[in-house]
C-alpha positions as CSV (number, residue, x, y, z in Angstrom):
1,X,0.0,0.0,0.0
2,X,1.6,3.2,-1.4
3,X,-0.6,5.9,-0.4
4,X,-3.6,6.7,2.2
5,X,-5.6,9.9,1.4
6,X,-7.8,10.4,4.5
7,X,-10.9,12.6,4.0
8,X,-13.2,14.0,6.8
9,X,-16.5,14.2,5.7
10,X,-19.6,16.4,7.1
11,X,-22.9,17.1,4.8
12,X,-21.0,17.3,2.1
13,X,-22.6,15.0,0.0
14,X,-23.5,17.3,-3.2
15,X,-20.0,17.7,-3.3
16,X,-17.8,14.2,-2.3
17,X,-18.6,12.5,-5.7
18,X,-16.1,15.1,-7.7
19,X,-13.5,14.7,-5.0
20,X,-13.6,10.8,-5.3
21,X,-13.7,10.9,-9.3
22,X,-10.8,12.5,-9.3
23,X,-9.2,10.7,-6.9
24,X,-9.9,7.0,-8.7
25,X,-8.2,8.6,-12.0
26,X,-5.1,8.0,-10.7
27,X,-1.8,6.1,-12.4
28,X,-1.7,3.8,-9.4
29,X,-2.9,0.3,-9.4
30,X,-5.9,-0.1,-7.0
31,X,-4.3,-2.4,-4.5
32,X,-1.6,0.4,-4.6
33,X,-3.8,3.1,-2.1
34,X,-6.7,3.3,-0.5
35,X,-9.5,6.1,0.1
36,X,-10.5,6.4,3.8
37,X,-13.5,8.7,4.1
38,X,-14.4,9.5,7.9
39,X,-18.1,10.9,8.4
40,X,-18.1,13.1,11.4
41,X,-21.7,12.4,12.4
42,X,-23.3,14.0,9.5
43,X,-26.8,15.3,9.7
44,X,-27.5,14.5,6.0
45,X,-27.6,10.8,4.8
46,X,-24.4,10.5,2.9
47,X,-26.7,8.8,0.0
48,X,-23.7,9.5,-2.8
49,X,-21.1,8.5,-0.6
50,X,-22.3,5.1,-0.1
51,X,-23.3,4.4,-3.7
52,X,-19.0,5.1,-4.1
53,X,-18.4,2.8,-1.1
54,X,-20.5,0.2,-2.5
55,X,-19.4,-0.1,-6.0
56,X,-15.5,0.7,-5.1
57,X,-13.4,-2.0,-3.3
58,X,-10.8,0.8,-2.7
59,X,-12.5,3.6,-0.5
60,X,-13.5,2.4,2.9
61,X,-15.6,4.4,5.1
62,X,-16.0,4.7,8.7
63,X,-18.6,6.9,11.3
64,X,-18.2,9.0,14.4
65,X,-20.2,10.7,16.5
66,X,-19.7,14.9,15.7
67,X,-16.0,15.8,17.1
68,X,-14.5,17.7,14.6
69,X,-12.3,17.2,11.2
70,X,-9.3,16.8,13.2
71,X,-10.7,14.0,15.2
72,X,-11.7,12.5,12.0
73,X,-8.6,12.4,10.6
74,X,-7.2,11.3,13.3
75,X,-9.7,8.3,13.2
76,X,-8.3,8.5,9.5
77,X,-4.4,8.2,10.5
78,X,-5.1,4.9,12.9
79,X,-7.2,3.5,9.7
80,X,-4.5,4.1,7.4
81,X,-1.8,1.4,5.6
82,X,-0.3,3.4,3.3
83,X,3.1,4.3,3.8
84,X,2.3,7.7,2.8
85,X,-0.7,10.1,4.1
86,X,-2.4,12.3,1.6
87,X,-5.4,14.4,3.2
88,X,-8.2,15.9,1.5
89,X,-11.6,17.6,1.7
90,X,-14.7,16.2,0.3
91,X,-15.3,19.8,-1.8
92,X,-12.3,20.5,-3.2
93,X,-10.3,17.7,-6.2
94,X,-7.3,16.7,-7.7
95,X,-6.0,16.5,-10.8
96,X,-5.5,13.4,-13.0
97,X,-2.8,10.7,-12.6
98,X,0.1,12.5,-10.0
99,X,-0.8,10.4,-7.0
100,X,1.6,7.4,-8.5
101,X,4.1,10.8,-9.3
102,X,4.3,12.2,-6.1
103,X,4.7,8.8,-4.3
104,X,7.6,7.9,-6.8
105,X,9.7,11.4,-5.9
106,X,8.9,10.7,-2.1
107,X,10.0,7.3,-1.9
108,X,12.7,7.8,-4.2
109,X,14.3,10.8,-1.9
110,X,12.8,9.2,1.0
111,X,11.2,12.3,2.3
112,X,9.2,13.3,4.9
113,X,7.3,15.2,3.6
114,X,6.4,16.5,-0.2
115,X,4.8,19.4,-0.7
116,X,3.2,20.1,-4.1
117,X,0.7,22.9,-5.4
118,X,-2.2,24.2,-4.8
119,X,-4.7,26.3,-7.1
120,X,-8.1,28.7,-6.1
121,X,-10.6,27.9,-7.8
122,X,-14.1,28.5,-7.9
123,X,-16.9,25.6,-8.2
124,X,-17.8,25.8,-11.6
125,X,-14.5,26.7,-12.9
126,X,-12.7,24.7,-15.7
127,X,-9.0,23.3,-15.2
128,X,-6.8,23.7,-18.1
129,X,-3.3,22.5,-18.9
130,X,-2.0,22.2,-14.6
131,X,1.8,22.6,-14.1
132,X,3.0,19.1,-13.5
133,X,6.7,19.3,-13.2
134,X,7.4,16.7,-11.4
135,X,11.2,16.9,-11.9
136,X,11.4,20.6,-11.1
137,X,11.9,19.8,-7.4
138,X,13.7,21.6,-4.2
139,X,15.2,19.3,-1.2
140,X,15.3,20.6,1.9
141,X,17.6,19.2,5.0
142,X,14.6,19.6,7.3
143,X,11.3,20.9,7.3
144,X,12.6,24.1,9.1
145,X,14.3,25.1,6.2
146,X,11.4,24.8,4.0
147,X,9.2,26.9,6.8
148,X,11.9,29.3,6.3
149,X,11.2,30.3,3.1
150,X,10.5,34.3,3.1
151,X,6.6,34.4,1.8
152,X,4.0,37.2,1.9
153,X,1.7,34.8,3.1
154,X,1.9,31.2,5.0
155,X,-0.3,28.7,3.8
156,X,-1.2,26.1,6.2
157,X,-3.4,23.7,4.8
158,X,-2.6,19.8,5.0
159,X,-3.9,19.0,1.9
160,X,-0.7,20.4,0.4
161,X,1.8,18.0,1.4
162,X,1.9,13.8,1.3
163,X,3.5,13.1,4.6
164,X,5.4,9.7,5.6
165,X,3.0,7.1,7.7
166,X,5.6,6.3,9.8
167,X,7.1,9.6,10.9
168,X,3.3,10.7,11.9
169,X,3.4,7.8,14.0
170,X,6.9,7.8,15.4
171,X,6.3,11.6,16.4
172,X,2.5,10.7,17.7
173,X,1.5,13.7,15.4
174,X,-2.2,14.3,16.1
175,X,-4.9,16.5,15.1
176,X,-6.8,19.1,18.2
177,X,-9.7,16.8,18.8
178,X,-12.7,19.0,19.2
179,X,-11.9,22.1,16.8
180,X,-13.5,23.8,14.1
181,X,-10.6,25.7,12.9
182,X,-7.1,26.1,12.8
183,X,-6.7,22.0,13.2
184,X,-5.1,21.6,10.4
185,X,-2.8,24.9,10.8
186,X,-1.7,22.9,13.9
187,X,-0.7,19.4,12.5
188,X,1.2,21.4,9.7
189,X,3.3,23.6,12.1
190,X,4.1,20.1,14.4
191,X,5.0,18.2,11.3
192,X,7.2,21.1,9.2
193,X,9.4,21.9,12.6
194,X,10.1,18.2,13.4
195,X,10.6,17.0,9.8
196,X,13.6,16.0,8.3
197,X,13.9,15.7,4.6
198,X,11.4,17.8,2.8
199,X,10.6,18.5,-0.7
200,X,8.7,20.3,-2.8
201,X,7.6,19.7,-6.6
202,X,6.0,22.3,-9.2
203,X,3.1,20.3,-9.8
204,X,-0.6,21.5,-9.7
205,X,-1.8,18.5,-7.5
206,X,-4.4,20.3,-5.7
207,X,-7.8,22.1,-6.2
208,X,-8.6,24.1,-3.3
209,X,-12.4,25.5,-4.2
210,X,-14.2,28.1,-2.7
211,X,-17.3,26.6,-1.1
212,X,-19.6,29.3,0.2
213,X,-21.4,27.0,2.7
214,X,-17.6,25.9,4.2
215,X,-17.4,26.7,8.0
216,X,-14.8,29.1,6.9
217,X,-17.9,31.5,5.1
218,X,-19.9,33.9,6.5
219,X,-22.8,31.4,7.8
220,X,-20.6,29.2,9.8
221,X,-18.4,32.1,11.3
222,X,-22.0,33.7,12.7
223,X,-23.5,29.9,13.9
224,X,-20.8,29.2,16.0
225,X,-18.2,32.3,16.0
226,X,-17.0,31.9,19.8
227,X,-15.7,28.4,19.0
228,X,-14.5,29.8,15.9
229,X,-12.3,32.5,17.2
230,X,-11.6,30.0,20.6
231,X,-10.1,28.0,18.2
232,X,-8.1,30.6,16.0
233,X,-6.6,31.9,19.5
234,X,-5.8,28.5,20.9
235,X,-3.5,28.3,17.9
236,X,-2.0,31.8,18.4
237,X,-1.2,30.9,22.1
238,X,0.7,27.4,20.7
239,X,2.6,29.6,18.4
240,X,3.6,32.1,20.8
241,X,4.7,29.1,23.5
242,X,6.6,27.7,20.3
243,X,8.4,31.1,19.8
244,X,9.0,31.8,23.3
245,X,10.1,28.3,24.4
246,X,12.9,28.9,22.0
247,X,15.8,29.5,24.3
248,X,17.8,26.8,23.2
249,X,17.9,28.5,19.8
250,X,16.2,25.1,18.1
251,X,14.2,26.8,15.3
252,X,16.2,29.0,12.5
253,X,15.9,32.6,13.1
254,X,13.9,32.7,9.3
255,X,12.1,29.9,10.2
256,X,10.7,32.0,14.1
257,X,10.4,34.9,11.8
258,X,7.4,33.1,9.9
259,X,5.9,31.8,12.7
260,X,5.5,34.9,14.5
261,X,4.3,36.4,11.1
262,X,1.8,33.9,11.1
263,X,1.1,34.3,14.6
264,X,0.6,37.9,13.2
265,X,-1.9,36.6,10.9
266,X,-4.2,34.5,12.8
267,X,-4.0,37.0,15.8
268,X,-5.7,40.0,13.3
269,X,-8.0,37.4,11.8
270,X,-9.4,35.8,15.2
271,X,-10.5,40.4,16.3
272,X,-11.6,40.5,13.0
273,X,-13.9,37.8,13.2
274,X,-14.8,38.4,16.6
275,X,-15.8,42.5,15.4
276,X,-18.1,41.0,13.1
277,X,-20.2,38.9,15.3
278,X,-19.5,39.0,18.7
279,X,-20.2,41.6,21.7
280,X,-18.4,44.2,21.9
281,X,-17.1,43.0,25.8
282,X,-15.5,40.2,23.7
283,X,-13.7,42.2,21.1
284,X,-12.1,44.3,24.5
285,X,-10.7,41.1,26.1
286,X,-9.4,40.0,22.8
287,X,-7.3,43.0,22.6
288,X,-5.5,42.0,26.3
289,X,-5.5,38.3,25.4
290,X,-3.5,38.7,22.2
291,X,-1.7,41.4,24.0
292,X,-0.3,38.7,26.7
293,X,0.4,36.3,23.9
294,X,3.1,38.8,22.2
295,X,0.6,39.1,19.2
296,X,-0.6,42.5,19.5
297,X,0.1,45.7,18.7
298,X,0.0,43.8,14.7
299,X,2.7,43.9,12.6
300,X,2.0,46.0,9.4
301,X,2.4,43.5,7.2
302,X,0.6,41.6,3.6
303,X,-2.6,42.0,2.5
304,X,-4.8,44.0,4.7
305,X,-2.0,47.1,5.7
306,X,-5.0,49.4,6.0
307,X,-7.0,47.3,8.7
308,X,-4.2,46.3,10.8
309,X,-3.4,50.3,11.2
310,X,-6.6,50.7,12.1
311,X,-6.8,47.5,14.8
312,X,-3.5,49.2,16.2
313,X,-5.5,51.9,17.2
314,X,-7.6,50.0,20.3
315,X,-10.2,53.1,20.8
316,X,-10.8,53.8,17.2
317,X,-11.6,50.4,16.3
318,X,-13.6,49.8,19.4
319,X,-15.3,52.7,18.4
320,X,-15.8,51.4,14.7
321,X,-17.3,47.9,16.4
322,X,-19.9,49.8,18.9
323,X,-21.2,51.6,16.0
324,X,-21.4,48.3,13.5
325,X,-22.7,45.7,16.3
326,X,-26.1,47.9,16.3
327,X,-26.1,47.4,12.2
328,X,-27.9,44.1,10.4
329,X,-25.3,41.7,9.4
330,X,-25.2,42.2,6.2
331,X,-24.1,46.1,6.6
332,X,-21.5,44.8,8.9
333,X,-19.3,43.2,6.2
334,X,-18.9,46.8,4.4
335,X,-17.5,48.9,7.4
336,X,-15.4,46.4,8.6
């Protein structure tokens, strides 16, 4: 068995049958890899999902009670034979025949991990002619030196990586059981500052697609937006014990420098969530919480210069979030 991809699965049944199309056109034999779909207690009979399951030897599919899609991959990991790990979400794809590629460059190096691309795109959007370059690759000693590439922006997403069975296990890498966000920004930081060999290919392996009914969208940020931003600032705190357990000088200067600029990141993204829907008492003791953490004042930094000036100024933007919290939601996204 060459290759696990693990899948959590939640009502996602209008979308699962792309993700698993693509994922059977692959250049590996079927006794090769396997397809482990984990149903986190779905509301919705997973009718589509079990017509795959039925007619396909190769997925296998397991249920759990609703804990979250880190618990489900976890269930996923202690499921899995391959000797590498691929994750996946049921709405986004792949593209055709690299699975057997990106296991042959792995094994071959005997990496860690392998990091690959990832496009945007949106659901109804075609894919032409992907990069797949698999011989265009960069080896890395550990996977420090690949976190310590200077980027504008860190992406943290598992699904960009195939990751050795055996090192998860050896490390007892796990998933945060119980969250709705930020899980996955976990496992990646755990298994990047452990690794040793790492590489990464220029191939277009991925097809990260906006869904506008994912958790990460407007309706599941208002149903349950104090777990959301819990979640984001439980992440923040493990970064900032990360950087400030550091005494030993461990992590490469480049590589602390993008953790505390994702720290950064998250940190602004957890006030801006909680301007949006949460009381205004809340948005105040966020302020001294990311304060103690080392996260605030922000860093003026990527994308969103403009707001993070504005966050730096605690009274104005308290000011700003007293006068949208008494606006109808969909005002809010406007001012803020």
């Amino acid at each position: 068995m060459k290759i696990s991809i693990i899948i959590p699965y939640y009502n996602a049944d209008k979308w699962i049958g792309r993700m698993l199309d693509s994922l059977l056109r692959q250049n590996l034999k079927q006794e090769e890899y396997e397809i482990i779909v984990v149903d986190d207690g779905s509301k919705d009979e997973p009718r589509i999902l079990k017509e795959y399951v039925s007619r396909y030897d190769i997925i296998r599919y397991a249920r759990q009670e609703n804990s979250g899609p880190g618990t489900a991959r976890n269930t996923g990991i202690s499921m899995a034979r391959g000797e590498y790990v691929f994750f996946c979400d049921s709405d986004d794809f792949i593209a055709n025949n690299v699975l057997g590629s990106l296991y042959d460059v792995a094994k071959e190096n005997d990496f860690d991990l392998l990091f690959h691309n990832v496009v945007n795109v949106t659901g109804s959007e075609l894919v032409l002619d992907p990069v797949l370059a698999f011989d265009n690759l960069a080896i890395y000693d550990k996977g420090q030196d690949y976190m310590a590439i200077p980027v504008e922006r860190i992406r943290t997403g598992v699904w960009q990586f195939i990751i050795k069975r055996d090192y998860i296990l050896q490390l007892n890498l796990t998933f945060p059981s119980g969250w709705i966000m930020n899980e996955d920004s976990s496992f990646f930081v755990d298994s990047l500052l452990s690794a040793g060999k790492t590489g990464k290919v220029e191939a277009d392996v991925y097809y990260y697609v906006s869904n506008s009914q994912s958790i990460l969208h407007s309706l599941g940020k208002k149903k349950q937006s104090d777990k959301f931003v819990d979640n984001i600032m439980k992440f923040v705190e493990k970064l900032s014990n990360i950087v400030n357990q550091d005494t030993e000088n461990r992590i490469s200067k480049e590589c602390l420098d993008n953790l505390i600029k994702l720290r950064n990141a998250k940190g602004a993204f957890a006030l801006f969530v909680a301007s949006r829907y949460l009381p205004l008492s809340k948005v105040e003791s966020l302020f001294s919480d990311l304060r103690l953490l080392g996260a605030y004042p922000f860093l003026i930094m990527g994308r969103h210069k403009t707001r993070l000036k504005l966050m730096n100024i605690r009274c104005l933007w308290l000011f700003l979030c007293f006068i949208v919290n008494v606006l109808p939601l969909k005002y809010r996204y406007r001012l803020l």
